[in-house]
N, C-alpha and C positions, 0 to 999 in steps of 0.2 A: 865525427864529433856530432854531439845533438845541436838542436837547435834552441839557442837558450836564447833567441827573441822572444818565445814562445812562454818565459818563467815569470810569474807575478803581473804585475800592471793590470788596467782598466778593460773591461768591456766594449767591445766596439757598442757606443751607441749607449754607454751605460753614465750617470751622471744626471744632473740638472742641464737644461738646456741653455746656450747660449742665449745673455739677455736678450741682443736684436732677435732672436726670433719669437722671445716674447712680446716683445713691442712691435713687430711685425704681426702676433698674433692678436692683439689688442687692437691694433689697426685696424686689420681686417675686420674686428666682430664690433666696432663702436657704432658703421653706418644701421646694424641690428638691435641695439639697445634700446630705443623704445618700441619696435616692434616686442621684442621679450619684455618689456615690461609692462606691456598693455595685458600680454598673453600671461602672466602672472599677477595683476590684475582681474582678466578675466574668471585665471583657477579661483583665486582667492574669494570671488563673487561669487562663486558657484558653491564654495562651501570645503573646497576638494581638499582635504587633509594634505597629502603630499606636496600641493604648492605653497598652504601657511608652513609645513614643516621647514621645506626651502627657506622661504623669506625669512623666519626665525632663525635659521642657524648660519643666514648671512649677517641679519638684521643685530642679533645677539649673540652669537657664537653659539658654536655647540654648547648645549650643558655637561657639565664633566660626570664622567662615567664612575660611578662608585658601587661597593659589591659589599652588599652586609654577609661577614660568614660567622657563624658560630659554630663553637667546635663542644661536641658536647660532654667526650671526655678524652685524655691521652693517651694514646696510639703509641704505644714503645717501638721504636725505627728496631732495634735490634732483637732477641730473644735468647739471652745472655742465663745460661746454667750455672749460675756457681759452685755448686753443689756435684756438678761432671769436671771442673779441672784442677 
């Protein structure tokens, strides 16, 4: 007989991580929050595109991503003979 443990279900390891190790990891990185934020500070004094990009898209969110397409004329999906059937 096969092994149907083996059929559908999750990923070892796959998913959102349990909350306590998020707040375990917050833990960790709060005694470092104003060290990083001196050092974000610092980029930001210096001019350095990449740390105001950071700060922005904490500060304000991303800006949402939009795509102008123009189509300039239509493209028939198929190539239909009437005239052959």
């Amino acid at each position: 007989m096969e092994n149907k443990n083996n059929y559908g279900g999750k990923r070892e390891g796959a998913g959102r991580k349990p909350k306590a190790e998020e707040v375990a990891l917050i833990e960790r990185l709060s005694p470092l929050e104003p060290l990083a934020f001196a050092a974000l500070e610092k980029g930001l004094a210096n001019g350095d595109f990449k740390f105001t990009q950071l700060f922005y898209n904490y500060y304000a969110g991303k800006p949402r991503e939009t795509k102008d397409i123009t189509v300039s004329n239509e493209q028939p999906i198929f190539n239909i003979d009437l005239d052959e059937v």
